[in-house]
C-alpha positions, 0 to 999 in steps of 0.5 A: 307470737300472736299472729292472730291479734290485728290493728291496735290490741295488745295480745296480752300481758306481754305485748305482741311483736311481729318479727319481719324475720326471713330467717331467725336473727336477721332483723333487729326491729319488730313490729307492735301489733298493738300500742305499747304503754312504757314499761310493757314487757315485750318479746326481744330477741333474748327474752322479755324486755319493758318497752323504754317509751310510749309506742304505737301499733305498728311502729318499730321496736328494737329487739337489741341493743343497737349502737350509734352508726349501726346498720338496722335491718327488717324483712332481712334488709338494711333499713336505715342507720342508727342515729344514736345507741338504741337500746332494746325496747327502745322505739326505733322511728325518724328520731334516731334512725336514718338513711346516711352513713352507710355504704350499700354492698356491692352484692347482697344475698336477698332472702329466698321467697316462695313462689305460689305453684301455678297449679292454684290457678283455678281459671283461663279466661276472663269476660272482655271485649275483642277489639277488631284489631285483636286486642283485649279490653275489660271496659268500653268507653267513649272518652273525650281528651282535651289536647290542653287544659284550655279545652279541658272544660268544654270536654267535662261538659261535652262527657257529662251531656253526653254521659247522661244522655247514654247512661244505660246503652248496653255494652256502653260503661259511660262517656268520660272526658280525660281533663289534665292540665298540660298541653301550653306554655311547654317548649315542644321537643322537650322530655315533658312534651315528650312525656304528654303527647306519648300519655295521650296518645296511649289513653286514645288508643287504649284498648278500653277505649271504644271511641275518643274525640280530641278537643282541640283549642285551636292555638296551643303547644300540643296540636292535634297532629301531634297526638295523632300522627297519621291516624284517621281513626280520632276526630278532632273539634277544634272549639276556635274553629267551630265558634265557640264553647255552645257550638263545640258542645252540641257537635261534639254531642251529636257525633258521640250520638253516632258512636253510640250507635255502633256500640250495641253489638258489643258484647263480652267473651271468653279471653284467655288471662294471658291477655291482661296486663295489670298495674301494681299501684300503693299509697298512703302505705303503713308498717302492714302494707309490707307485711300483708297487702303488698305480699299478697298483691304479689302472690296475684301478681305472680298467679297471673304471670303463671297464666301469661299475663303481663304485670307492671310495677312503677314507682320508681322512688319506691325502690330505692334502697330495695332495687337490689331485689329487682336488679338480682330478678333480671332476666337480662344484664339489660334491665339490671342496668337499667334499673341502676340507670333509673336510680342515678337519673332520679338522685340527680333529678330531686338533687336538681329540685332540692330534695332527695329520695327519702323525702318521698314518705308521706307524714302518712306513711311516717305516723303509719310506722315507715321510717325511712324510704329503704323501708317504704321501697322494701315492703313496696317491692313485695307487691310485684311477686317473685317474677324474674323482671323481663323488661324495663320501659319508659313513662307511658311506653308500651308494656309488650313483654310477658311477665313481669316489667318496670315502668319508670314512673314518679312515686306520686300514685295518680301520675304513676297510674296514669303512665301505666294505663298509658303504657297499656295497663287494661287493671289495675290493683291498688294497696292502701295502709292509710286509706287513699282515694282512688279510682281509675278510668278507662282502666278499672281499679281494685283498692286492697286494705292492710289491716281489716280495721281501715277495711271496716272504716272505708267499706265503701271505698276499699274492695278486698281485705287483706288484713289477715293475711300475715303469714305466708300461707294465709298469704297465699291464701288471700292472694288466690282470693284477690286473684280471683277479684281481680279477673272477675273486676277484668270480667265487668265486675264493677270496683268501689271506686267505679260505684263512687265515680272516681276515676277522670279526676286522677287523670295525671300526666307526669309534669316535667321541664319549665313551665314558660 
């Protein structure tokens, strides 16, 4: 195979397919390099056969005869069910494969993967801020929190005012607010209260976070004590209280004068890795995020799991149909439990919507070449490396285990950053196959392409290219690159998204119960 070509060339008279095979004769699809006219010979797994149809670059051709009711594997694993007798060379897409009809082994034997040796670690430390208490941040910023969308415009004016005013204090990265659109008409004591105040509360005392003020309206569901419990640390402006928008604004404005002040002597210093905690994010995913970027992702993931550091994988959606991978990486029956647990509670939480999990591909990730959502999760799960998964916490909990920990989140990329930062993430790392938009603050965000063309198309949004990176050594290889990326953006490394000013607009509070 020409494992050279890349995005959308043919390689040739005989068209180039990508086996995603573990060990050879384990998958019946390949993957198109390039797009296939009808009757273009490809490689099959016997021989040269003429595609039966039009394909596009990245999308699934059988490599066999493939009957009605079979079982279709990629990456080894079982992707989805024919709907009808595929023939070899036949386009295999939503038209005739799906995900009913076949009953999951109670035990699967999961392809062995390599770990990277911990030896490729080429640093210890990063450039942070210590924090009194003795924590580890990779920003300082003064965020200003709305307690409830009613207050969240005043926040924006009170960030902005006060972000131009500052711009350029050193140790300073800005001022932002953290508007969200929750906080009333939600019963208190619920799961989504639950959810809310436990977000917040995780943005106010994150470690990036140098100085917060709560702006409170004054009548809301979610008041201030809620949040904040005994803590004296988080002032809160209360705009009924105080008279008003105008009035808010200019105290607000001169308290924030004051915690400038205090941020001058802030400087960074040597931090060992092991004190990182990164969030593992994909979207807008295609047929090459399983086959580059997630795998590199993870041989990152991996490198910093050597160094002690902490790595969180989410996306709950997303493994379905590859949780298998994740329940046999446990450390403990506990979090195999648990993950099977998440699994039946998500089936019946879209059941109660009237969906189901494989509604989660986008139209996106479908024109990209994802079929079904056991595809999209088995090439999902390659960004978390090959770590035993030490633990398994809830949306927004703290991630205090070391390695590798599952958090509970929705597969809606927004909300699950935002439950991961919440839960203590101080980076996150961001794959995209499509070409998503997104930034992250307080916490800094690092954006990967799949292919090097979407990476020359979005230059300006995307930071690193993984596009080449198809075989397991280049894997390693580009991994050890992103590696590096990744602690010189902890070091103060500004991202792309940063330049652009992504990053308070993304703030989402994962939204759950009845809106009364």
């Amino acid at each position: 195979m020409d494992s050279e070509r890349r995005d959308t060339e043919a390689a040739g008279p005989v068209a180039a397919v990508r086996p995603l095979v573990p060990r050879p004769g384990r998958d019946d699809i390949g993957l198109l390099l390039g797009d296939v006219a009808r009757g273009t010979p490809v490689e099959l797994a016997d021989g040269t056969a003429p595609v039966v149809e039009d394909i596009a670059a990245g999308h699934k051709v059988a490599l066999r005869d493939i009957p009605k009711g079979a079982p279709v594997r990629k990456y080894g694993e079982v992707i989805g069910v024919a709907l009808a007798d595929i023939p070899a060379g036949g386009h295999v897409h939503v038209h005739n494969l799906g995900i009913g009809g076949w009953e999951e082994p109670a035990a699967r034997q999961s392809p062995a993967r390599t770990r990277p040796a911990s030896t490729a670690l080429t640093r210890d430390h990063f450039l942070g801020y210590r924090r009194a208490d003795g924590r580890a941040a990779t920003r300082n910023y003064i965020v200003v929190v709305p307690t409830v969308n009613c207050s969240a415009t005043v926040a924006r004016m009170i960030a902005q005012r006060a972000d131009d005013r500052h711009k350029g204090t050193p140790g300073l990265d800005g001022v932002i607010a953290l508007p969200h659109d929750l906080g009333c008409g939600m019963a208190e004591g619920t799961p989504g209260d639950a959810i809310l105040r436990r977000t917040l509360r995780g943005y106010l005392g994150h470690a990036n976070v140098v100085a917060a003020l709560l702006i409170s309206l004054g009548c809301e569901v979610n008041q201030p004590e809620n949040l904040l419990g005994d803590d004296a640390g988080t002032e809160t402006l209360t705009i009924q209280d105080l008279g008003g928008t105008a009035a808010t604004v200019n105290a607000a404005l001169d308290r924030i004068e004051h915690l400038v002040s205090g941020i001058a002597t802030s400087h960074r210093t040597p931090i060992p890795l092991s004190e990182l905690t990164l969030g593992l994010q994909c979207g807008g995913s295609d047929a090459y995020s399983g086959l580059t970027a997630n795998p590199t992702l993870g041989v990152a993931a991996d490198l910093l799991v050597a160094a002690g550091g902490k790595v969180v994988l989410g996306e709950t959606p997303e493994i379905y149909g590859a949780h298998h991978l994740l329940r046999d990486r446990a450390s403990n029956p506990g979090a195999a439990a648990r993950i099977d647990e998440l699994i039946d509670w998500w089936q019946q939480y879209t059941a109660a919507g009237g969906a189901t999990l494989d509604n989660n591909p986008s139209r996106g990730n479908r024109a990209g070449g994802i079929t079904t959502i056991w595809e999209k999760s088995l090439g999902a799960v390659l960004k978390s490396g090959t770590s035993p998964l030490n633990d398994v916490v809830g949306y927004g909990e703290p991630v205090t285990a070391p390695g590798l920990t599952f958090m509970d989140t929705p597969g809606y990329d927004p909300v699950s950053a935002t439950g991961m930062v919440a839960g203590g993430a101080n980076l996150l790392a961001f794959t995209t196959g499509r070409g998503s938009l997104f930034g992250s603050r307080p916490v800094p965000c690092l954006k990967i392409s799949t292919t090097s063309g979407l990476y020359e198309r979005m230059r300006g949004d995307i930071d690193f290219d993984a596009g080449p990176a198809m075989s397991h050594a280049d894997q390693v290889t580009y991994g050890t690159a992103l590696f590096e990326a990744l602690v010189d953006m902890a070091s103060g490394a500004e991202s792309k998204s940063e330049a652009l000013g992504f990053g308070t607009e993304e703030i989402v509070p994962w939204r759950m119960g009845a809106v009364l």
